[in-house]
N, C-alpha and C positions, 0 to 999 in steps of 0.2 A: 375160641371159647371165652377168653379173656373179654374183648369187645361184646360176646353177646352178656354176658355177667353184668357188666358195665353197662350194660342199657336197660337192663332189666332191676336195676338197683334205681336206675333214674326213674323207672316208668314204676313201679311196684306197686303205686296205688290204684294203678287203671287195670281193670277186668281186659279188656281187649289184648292191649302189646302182651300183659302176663301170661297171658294164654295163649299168642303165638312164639314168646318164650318156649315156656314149655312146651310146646309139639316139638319145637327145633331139638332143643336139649332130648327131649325124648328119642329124638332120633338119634342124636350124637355118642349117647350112653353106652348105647350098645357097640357100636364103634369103635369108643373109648378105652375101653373095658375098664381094666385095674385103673389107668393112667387117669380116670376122673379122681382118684383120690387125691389129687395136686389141688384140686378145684372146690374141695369139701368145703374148707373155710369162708368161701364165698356164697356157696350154692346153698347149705343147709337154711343158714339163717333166714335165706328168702323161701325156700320149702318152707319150711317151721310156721315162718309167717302166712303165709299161703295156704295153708291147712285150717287156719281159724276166720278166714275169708267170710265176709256176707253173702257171696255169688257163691251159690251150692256147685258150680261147674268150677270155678277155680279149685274151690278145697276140693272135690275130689278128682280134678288131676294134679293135683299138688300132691294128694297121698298115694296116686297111683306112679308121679313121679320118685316117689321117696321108697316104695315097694320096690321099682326099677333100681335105682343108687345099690338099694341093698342086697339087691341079684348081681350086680356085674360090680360093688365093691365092700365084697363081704369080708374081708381079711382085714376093714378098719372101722367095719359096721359094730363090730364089738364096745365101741369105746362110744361111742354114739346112740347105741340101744337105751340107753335110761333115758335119755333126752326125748328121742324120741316116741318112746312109750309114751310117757308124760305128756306131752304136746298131742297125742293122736288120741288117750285117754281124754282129755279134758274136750278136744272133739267130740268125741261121743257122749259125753255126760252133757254139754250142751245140745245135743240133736236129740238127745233121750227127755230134755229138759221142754224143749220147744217143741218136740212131737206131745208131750204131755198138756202143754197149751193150745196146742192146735184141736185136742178131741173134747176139749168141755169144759167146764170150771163146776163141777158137782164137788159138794162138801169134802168129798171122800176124798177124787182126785188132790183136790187142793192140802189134804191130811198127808197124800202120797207124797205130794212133793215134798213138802215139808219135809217130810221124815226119809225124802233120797230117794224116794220108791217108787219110780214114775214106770207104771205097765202098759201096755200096749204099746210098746214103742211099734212106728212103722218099720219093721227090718227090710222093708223092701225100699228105704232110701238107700241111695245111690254112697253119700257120705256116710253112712252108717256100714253100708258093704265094702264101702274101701277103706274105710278104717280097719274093719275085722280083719279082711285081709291084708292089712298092713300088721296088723298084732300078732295074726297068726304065724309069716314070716319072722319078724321078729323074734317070738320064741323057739324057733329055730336056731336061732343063731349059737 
């Protein structure tokens, strides 16, 4: 786990290796169980990062990998939940931001933003639905 960490810190600006990263790690998680909590300190920061990704496939298996973390290491997921609230929120307030840009530039839209209030968001994006369901685990916790 250690060597894959270490290569995936090196590579972490490339869409390709990050996302054979994470398939691996995804598989490893479960295997791991509790014992990934050794690894938090290493792993989060690059999820975290990963989640605010330009490549709509990176962020959302980066939050589908963060969903996974906090199913198989929930006994430290406690101390980490503000974090990543935060991080997965600000996710979505930019996808609700950019879905707003994507349907027009009418007076009014442009008034919504302004004022935070961007409607129609698409919920049938993909990082918008693994966000939710990352929040909604989360409050869980």
């Amino acid at each position: 786990m250690l060597e894959l960490l270490q290569y995936a810190e090196r590579t972490a600006h490339k869409p390709q290796p990050r996302l054979i990263f994470m398939a691996c790690v995804a598989c490893l998680i479960p295997r791991l169980g509790l014992y990934v909590v050794r690894h938090l300190a290493a792993l989060m920061p690059l999820l975290l990062d990963w989640t605010h990704a330009y490549d709509e496939r990176s962020s959302v298996v980066a939050m589908q990998l963060l969903a996974l973390l906090v199913q198989h290491a929930w006994p430290r997921m406690g101390v980490h939940a503000g974090v990543l609230r935060k991080h997965v929120q600000e996710v979505l307030r930019q996808e609700r931001v950019e879905q707003g840009g994507r349907q027009g530039s009418s007076s009014q839209q442009q008034q919504q933003q302004q004022d935070g209030e961007v409607q129609g968001v698409d919920v049938c994006s993909r990082r918008y639905q693994a966000g939710q369901q990352l929040l909604q685990l989360l409050d869980r916790l």
